[in-house]
TORBATI-173743 format. One record per residue: residue in one letter; residue number from 1; x, y, z negated of N, C-alpha, C in turn. Coordinates in pm, 1 decimal. Atoms other than C-alpha are relative to their C-alpha. Example, Ala and Ser with C-alpha at 12.3 -4.5 7.8 and 13.67 -1.06 7.14 Angstrom:
A/1/89.0/-119.0/0.0/1230.0/-450.0/-780.0/90.0/120.0/0.0
S/2/-82.0/-119.0/6.0/1367.0/-106.0/-714.0/-77.0/109.0/-73.0
END
This chain:
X/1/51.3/6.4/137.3/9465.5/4005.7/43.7/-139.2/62.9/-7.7
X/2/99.6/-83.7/-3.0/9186.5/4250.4/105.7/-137.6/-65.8/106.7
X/3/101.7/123.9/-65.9/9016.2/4005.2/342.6/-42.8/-126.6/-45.7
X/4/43.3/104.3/48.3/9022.6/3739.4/109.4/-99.0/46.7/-128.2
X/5/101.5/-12.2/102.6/8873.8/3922.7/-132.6/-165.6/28.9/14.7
X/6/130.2/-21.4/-95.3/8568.4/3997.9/127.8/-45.4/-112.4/-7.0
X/7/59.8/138.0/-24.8/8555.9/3648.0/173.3/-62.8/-60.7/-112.9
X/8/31.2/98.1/135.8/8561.4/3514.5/-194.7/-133.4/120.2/-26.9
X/9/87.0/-52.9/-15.3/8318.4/3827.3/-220.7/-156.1/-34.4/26.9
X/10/106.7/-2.4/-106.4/8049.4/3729.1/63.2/-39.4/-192.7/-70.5
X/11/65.4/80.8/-33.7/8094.0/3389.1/-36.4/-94.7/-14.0/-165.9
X/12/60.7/-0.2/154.2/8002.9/3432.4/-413.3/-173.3/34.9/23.0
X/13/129.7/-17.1/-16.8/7709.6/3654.2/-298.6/-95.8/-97.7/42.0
X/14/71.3/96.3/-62.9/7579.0/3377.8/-77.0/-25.3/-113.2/-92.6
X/15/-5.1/114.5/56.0/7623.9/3127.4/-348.1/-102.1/37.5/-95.7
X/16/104.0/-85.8/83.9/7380.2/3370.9/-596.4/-129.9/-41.6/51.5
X/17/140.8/-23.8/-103.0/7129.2/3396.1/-280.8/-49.9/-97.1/-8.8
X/18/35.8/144.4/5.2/7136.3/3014.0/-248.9/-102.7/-31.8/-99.9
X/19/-0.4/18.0/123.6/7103.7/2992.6/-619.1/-169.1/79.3/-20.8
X/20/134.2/-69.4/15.5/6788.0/3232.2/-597.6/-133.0/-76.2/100.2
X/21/62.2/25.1/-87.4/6608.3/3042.1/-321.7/-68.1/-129.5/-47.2
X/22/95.4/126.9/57.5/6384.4/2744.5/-480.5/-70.1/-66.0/67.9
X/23/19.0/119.6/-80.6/6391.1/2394.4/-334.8/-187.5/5.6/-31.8
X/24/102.2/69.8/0.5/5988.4/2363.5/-254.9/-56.4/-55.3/100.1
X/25/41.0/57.9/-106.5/5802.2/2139.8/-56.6/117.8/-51.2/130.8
X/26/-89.3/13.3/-113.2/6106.1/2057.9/142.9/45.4/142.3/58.5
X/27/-93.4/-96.6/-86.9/6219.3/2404.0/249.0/16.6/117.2/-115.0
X/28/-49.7/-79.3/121.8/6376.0/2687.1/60.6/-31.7/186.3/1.5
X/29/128.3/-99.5/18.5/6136.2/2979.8/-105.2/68.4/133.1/-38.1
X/30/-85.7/-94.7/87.5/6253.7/3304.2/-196.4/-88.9/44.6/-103.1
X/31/100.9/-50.9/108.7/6140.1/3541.6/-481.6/-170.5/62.2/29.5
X/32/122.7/-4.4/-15.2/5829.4/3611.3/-279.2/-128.5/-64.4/32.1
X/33/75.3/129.1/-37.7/5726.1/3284.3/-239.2/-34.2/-19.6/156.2
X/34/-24.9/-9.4/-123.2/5810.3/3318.5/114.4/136.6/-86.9/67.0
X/35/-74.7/95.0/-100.8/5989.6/3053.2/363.1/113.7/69.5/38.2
X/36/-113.2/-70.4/-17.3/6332.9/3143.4/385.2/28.8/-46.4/170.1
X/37/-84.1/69.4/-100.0/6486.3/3181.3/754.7/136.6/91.5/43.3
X/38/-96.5/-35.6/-31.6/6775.2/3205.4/958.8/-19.6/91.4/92.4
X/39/3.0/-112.1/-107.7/6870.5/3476.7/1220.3/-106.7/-30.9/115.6
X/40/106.1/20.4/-141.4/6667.9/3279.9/1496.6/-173.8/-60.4/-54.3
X/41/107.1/-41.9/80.6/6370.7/3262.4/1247.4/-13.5/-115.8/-11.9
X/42/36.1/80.4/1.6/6391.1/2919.2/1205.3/50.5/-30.0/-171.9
X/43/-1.3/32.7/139.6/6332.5/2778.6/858.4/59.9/-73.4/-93.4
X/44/-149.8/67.1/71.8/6588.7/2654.4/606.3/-69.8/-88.5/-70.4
X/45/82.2/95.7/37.0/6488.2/2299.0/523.5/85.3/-13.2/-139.5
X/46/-69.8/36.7/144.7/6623.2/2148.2/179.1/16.6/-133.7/21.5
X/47/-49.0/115.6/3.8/6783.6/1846.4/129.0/-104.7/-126.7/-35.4
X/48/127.2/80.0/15.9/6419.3/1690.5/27.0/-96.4/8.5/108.3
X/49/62.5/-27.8/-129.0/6282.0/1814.4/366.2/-8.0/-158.6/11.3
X/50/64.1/139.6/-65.4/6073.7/1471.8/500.2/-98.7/81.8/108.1
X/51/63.3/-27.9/-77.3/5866.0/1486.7/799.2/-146.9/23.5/-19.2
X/52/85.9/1.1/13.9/5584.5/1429.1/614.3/0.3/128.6/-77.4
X/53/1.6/-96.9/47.2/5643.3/1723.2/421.9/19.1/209.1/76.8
X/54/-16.8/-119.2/-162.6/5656.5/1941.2/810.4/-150.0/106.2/-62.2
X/55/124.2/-135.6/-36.9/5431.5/2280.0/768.5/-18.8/5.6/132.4
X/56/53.7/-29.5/-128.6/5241.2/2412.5/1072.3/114.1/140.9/-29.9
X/57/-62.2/-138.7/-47.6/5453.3/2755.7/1030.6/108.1/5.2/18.2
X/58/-142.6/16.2/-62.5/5793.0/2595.1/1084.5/33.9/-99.2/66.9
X/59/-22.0/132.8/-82.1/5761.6/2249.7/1224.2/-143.8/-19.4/37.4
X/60/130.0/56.6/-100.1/5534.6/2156.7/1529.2/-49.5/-128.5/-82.4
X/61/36.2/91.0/30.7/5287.9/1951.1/1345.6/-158.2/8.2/22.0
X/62/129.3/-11.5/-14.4/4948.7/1845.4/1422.1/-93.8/65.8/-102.9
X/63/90.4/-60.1/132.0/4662.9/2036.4/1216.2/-55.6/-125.3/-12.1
X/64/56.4/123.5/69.5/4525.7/1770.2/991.3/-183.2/17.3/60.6
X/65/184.4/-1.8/-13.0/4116.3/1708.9/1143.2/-69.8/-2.3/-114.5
X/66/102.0/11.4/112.0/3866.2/1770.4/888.6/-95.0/-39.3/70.6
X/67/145.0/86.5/-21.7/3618.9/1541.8/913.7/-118.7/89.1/-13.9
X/68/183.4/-34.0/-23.0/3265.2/1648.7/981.7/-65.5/-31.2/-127.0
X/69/78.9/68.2/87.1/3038.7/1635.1/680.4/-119.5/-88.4/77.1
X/70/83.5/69.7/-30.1/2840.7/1342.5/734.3/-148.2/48.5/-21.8
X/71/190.5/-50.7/35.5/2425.3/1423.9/760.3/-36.4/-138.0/-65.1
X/72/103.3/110.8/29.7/2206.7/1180.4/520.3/-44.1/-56.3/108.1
X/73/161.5/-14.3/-97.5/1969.0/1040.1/731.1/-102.2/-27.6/-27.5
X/74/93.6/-95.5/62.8/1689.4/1193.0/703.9/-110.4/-163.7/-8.3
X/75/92.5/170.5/-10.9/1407.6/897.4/604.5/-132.4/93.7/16.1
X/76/97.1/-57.0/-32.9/1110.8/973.5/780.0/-124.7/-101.7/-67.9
X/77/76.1/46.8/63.3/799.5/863.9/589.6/-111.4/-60.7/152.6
X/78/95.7/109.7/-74.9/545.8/602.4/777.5/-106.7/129.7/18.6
X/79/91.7/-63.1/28.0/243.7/785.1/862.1/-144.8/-89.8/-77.1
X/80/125.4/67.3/127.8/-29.9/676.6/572.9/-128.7/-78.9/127.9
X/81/174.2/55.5/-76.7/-290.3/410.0/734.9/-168.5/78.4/-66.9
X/82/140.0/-51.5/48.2/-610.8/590.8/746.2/-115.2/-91.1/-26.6
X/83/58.7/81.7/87.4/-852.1/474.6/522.0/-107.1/-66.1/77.2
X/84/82.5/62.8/-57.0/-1104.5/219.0/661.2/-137.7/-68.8/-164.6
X/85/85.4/33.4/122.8/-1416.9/189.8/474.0/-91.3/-187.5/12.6
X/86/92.2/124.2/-15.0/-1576.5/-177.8/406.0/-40.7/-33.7/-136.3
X/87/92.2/49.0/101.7/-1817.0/-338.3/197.0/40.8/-106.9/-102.9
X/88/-13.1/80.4/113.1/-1766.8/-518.1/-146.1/-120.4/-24.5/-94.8
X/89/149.3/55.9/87.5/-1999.1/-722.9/-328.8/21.3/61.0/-118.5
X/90/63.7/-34.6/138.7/-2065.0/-609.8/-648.2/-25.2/-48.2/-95.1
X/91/137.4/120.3/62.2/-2331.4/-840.6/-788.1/-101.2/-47.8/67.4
X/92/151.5/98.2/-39.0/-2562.5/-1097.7/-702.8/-68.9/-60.5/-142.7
X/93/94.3/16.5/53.2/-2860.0/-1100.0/-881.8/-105.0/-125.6/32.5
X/94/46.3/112.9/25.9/-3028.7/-1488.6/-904.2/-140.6/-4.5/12.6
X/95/102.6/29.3/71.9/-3391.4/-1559.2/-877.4/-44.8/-100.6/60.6
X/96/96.1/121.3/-31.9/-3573.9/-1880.0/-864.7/-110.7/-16.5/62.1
X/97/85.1/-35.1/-86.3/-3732.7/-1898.2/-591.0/-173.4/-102.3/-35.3
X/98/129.4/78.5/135.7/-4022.6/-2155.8/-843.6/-79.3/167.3/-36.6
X/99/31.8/-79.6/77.9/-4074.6/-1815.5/-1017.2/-39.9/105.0/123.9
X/100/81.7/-74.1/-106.8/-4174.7/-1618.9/-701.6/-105.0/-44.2/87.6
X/101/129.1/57.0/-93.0/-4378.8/-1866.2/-463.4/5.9/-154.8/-9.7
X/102/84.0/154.1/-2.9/-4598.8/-2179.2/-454.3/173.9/-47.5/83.7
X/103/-92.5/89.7/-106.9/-4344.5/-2480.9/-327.3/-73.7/4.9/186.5
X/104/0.6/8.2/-170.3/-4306.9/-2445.3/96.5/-91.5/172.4/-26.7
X/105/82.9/-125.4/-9.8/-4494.6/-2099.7/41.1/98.3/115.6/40.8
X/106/-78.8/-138.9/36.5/-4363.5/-1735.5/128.8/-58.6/108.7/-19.9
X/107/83.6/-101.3/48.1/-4633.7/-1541.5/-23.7/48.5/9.2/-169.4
X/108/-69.9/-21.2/115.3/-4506.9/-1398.3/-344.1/-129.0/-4.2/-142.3
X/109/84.5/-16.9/89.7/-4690.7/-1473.1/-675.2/-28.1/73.8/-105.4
X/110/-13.7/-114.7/65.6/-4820.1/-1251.1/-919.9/147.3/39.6/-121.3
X/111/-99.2/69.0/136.7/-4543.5/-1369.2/-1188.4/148.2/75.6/99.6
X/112/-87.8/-32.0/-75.1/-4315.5/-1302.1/-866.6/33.5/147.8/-12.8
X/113/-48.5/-143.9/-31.2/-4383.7/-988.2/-785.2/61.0/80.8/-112.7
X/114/-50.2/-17.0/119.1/-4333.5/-919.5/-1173.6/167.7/17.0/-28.9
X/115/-162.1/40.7/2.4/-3984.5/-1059.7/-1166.8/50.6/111.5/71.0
X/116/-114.1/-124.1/-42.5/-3893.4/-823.3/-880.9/-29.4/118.7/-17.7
X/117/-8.2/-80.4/26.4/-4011.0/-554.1/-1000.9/80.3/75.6/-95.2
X/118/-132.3/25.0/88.5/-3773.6/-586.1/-1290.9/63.1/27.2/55.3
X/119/-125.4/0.0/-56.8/-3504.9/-599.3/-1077.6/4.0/113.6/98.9
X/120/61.4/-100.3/-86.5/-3677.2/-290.8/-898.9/100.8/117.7/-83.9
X/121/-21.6/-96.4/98.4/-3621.4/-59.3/-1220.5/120.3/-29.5/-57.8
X/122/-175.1/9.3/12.0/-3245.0/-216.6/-1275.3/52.6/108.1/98.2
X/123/-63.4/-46.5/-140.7/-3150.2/-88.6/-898.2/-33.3/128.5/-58.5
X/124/31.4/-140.3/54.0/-3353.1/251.5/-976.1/107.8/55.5/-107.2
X/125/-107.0/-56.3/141.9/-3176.6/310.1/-1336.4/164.5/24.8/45.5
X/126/-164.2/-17.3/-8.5/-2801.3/265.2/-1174.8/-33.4/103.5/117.1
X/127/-52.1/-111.3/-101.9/-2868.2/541.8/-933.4/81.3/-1.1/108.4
X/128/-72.4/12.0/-121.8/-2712.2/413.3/-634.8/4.0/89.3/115.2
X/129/-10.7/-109.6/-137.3/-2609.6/642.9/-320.5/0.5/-111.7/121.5
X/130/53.1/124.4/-112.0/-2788.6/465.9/-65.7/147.2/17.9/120.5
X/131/-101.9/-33.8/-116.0/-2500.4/628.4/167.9/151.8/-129.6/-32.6
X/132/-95.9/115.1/36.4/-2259.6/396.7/-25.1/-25.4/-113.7/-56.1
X/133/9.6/135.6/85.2/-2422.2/104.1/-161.3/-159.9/-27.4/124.5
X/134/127.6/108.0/-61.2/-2633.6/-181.9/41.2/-66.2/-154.3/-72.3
X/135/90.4/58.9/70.9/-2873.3/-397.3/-107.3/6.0/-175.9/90.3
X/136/60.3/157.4/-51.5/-2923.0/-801.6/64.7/-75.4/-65.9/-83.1
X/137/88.2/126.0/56.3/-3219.2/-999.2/12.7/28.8/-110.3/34.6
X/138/0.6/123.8/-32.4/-3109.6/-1329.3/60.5/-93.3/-164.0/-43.1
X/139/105.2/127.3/31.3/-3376.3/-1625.1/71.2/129.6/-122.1/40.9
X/140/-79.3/121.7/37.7/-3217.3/-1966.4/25.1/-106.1/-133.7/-45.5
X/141/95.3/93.8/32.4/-3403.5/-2317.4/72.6/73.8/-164.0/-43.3
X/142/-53.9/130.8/70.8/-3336.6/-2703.0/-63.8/15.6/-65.0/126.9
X/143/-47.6/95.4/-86.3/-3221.0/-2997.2/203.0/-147.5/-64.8/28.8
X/144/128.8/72.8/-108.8/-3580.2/-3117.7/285.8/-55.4/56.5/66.0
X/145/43.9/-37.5/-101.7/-3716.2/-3095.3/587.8/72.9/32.8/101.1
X/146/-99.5/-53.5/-106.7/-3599.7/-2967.0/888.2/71.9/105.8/37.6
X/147/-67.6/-143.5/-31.6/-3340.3/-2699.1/964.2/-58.6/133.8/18.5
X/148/26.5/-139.4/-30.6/-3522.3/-2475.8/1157.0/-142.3/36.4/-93.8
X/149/101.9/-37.2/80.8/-3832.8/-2462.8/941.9/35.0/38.4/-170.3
X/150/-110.7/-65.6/129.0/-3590.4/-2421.2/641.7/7.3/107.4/64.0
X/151/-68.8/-184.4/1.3/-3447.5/-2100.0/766.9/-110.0/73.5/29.2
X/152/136.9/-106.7/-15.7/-3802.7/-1949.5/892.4/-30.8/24.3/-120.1
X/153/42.0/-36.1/185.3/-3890.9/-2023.0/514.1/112.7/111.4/-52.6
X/154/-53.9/-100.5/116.4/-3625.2/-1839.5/364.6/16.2/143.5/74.4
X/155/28.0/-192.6/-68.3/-3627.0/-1549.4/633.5/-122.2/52.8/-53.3
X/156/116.8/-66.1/45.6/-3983.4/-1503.7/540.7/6.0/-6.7/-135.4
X/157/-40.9/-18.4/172.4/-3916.6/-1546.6/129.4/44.1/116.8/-46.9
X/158/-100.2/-103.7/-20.8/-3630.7/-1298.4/187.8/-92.0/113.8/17.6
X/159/61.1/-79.3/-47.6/-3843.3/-1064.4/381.7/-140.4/63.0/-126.9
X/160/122.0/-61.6/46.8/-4142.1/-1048.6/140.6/40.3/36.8/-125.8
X/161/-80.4/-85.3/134.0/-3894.8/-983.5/-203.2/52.7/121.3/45.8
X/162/-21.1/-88.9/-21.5/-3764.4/-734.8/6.7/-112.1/146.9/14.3
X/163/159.9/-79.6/23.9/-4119.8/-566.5/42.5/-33.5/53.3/-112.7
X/164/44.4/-25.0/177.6/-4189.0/-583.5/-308.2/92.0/122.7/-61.9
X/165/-103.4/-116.3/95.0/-3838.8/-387.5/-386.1/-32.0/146.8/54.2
X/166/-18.7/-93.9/-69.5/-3923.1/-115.1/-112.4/-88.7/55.8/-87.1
X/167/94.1/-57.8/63.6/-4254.9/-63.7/-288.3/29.7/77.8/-116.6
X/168/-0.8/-66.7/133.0/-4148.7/-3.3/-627.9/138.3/93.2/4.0
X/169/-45.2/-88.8/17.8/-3950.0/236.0/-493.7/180.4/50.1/34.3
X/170/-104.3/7.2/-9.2/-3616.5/86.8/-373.0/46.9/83.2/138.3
X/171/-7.6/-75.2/-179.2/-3474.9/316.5/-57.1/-25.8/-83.2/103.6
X/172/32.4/120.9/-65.7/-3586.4/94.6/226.7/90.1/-2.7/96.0
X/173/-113.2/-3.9/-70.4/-3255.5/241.1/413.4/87.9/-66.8/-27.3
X/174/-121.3/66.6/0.3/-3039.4/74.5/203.3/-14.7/-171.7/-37.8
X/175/37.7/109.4/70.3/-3186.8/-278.9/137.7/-57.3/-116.6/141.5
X/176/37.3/90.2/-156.0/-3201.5/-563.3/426.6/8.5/-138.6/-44.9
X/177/68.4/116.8/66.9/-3352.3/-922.4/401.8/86.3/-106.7/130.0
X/178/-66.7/131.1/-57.0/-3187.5/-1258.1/551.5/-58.7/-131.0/-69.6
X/179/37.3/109.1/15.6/-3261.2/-1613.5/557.3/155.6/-93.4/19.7
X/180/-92.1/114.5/-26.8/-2988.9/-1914.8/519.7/-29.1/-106.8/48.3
X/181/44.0/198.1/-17.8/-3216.2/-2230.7/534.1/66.7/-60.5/-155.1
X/182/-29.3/83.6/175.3/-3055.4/-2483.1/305.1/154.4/-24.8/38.2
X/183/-180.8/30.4/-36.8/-2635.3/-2399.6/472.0/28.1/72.2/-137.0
X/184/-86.1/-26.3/146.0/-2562.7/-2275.2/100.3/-61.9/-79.3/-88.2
X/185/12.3/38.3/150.3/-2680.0/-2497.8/-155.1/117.9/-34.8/-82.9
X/186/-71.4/1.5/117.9/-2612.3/-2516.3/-499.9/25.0/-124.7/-60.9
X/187/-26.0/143.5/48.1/-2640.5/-2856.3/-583.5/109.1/-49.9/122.4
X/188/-67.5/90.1/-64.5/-2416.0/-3146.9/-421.7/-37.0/-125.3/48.9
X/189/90.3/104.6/-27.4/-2525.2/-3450.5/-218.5/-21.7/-114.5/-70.7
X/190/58.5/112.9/156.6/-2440.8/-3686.1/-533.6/-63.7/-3.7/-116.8
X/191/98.3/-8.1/86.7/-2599.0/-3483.4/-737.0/-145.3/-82.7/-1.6
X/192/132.1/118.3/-19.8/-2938.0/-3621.6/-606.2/-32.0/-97.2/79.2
X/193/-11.3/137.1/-46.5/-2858.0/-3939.3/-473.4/-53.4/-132.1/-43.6
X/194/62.9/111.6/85.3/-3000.4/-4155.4/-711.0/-160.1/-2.1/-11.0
X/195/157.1/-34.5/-29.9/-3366.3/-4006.1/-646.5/-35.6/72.8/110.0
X/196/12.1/-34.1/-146.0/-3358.5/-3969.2/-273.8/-98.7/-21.3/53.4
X/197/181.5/53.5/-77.6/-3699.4/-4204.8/-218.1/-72.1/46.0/-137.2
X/198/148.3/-14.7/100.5/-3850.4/-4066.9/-516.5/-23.6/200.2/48.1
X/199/13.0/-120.9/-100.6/-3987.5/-3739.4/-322.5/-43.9/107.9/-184.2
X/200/27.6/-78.9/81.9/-4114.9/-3561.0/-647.7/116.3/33.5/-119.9
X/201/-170.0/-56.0/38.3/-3752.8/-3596.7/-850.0/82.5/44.0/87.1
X/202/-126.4/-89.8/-64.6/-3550.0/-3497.1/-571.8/-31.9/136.8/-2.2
X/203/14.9/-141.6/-18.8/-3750.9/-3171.3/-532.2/18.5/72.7/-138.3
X/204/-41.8/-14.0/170.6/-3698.4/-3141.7/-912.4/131.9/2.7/52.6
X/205/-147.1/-28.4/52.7/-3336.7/-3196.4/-870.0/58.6/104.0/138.2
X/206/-25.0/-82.8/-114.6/-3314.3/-2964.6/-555.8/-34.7/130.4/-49.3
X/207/49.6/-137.1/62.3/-3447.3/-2674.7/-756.3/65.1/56.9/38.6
X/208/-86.6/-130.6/2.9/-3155.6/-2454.1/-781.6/56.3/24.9/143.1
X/209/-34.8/-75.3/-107.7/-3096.4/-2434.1/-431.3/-138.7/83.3/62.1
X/210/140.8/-72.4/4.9/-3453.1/-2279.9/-390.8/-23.6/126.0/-118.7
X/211/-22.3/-68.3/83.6/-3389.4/-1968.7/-465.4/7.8/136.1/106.9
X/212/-20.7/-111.9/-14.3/-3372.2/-1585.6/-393.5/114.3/85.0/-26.1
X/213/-126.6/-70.7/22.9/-3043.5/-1365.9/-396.5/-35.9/138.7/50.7
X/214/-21.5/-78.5/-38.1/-3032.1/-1006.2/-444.9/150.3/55.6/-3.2
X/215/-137.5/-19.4/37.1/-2670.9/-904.2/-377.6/12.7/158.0/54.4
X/216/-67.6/-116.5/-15.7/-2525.8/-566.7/-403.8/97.9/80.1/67.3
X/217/-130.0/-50.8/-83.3/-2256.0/-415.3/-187.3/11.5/164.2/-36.5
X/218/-14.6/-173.6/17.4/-2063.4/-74.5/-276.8/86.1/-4.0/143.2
X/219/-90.1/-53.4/-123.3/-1853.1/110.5/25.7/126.7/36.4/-92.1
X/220/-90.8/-19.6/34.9/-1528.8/159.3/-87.2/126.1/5.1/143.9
X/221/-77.6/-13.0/-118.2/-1211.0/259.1/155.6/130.3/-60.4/-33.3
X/222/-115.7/29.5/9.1/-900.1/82.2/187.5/99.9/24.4/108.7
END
């Protein structure tokens, strides 16, 4: 009788203990929030115990890998093209090459030199930095005659407006003279087609390629 009452005793207590031990995560916690075990220290699973629910401190389970934080990658910037400086026109300045010299001439007339002197005291007034701005005289002749005596004409045309500008004062570093002949005209070959044998209208209608160009160039870097 006294042994059963040990028993019904021990087993009541045990049924309390049970009763105190809280099913979590699959194994059973006591009041210190501590993994309950048995004599051989192994851990009292619960009836919701799954494998996936295995700890490292009672069931051999792999430690989960933490991934590596990934690095951005890093974007490396181009290195900047260094700046290359070249020349841009500006303006070209027009003159009739009638209004500077006799026809076939490249001596400049008084009326001429007039004209470029004008165009002397424009250049002057804008204050150009000869270091960044270049000047072209370009002479320019009409389709008669022959090639190469065309382009001697307008090299020498070129050359003697360029004279005139140095004088009145233009830097003579930044200002350089050229000849075309007659490979740029302004007219078109149907333009004066209809007065081809009449020698005194064609040179009338050939005018505007008989002519003088001062063109401007700034330095700028791109």
């Amino acid at each position: 009788m006294q042994k059963m009452k040990r028993t019904l005793v021990a087993l009541a207590l045990g049924t309390v203990a049970m009763s105190a031990f809280a099913a979590k995560d699959g194994y059973a916690i006591d009041g210190r929030e501590a993994v309950v075990r048995n004599n051989y220290g192994e851990c009292w699973r619960t009836n919701s115990w799954s494998k996936d629910k295995a700890i490292e401190e009672c069931d051999a389970v792999a430690k989960k890998e933490v991934a590596a934080p990934v690095e951005a990658p890093r974007v490396v910037e181009a290195p900047k093209p260094t700046p290359v400086p070249v020349q841009v026109k500006m303006e070209t300045l027009t003159l009739n090459a009638a209004a500077l010299f006799e026809f076939n001439k490249a001596v400049l007339k008084e009326e001429g030199k007039q004209a470029l002197d004008s165009v002397a005291s424009v250049l002057l007034e804008r204050k150009y930095d000869p270091a960044k701005t270049k000047i072209a005289v370009v002479g320019h002749t009409d389709r008669i005659g022959k090639e190469s005596y065309n382009l001697k004409l307008s090299e020498e045309r070129a050359a003697a407006a360029r004279a005139q500008l140095v004088t009145k004062g233009v830097p003579e570093g930044m200002i350089t003279s050229a000849g075309k002949g007659f490979s740029e005209p302004i007219t078109k070959p149907e333009d004066c087609k209809k007065v081809l044998k009449n020698r005194k209208k064609l040179v009338a209608c050939y005018a505007p390629d008989r002519r003088v160009e001062v063109e401007i160039y700034a330095t700028v870097e791109k």
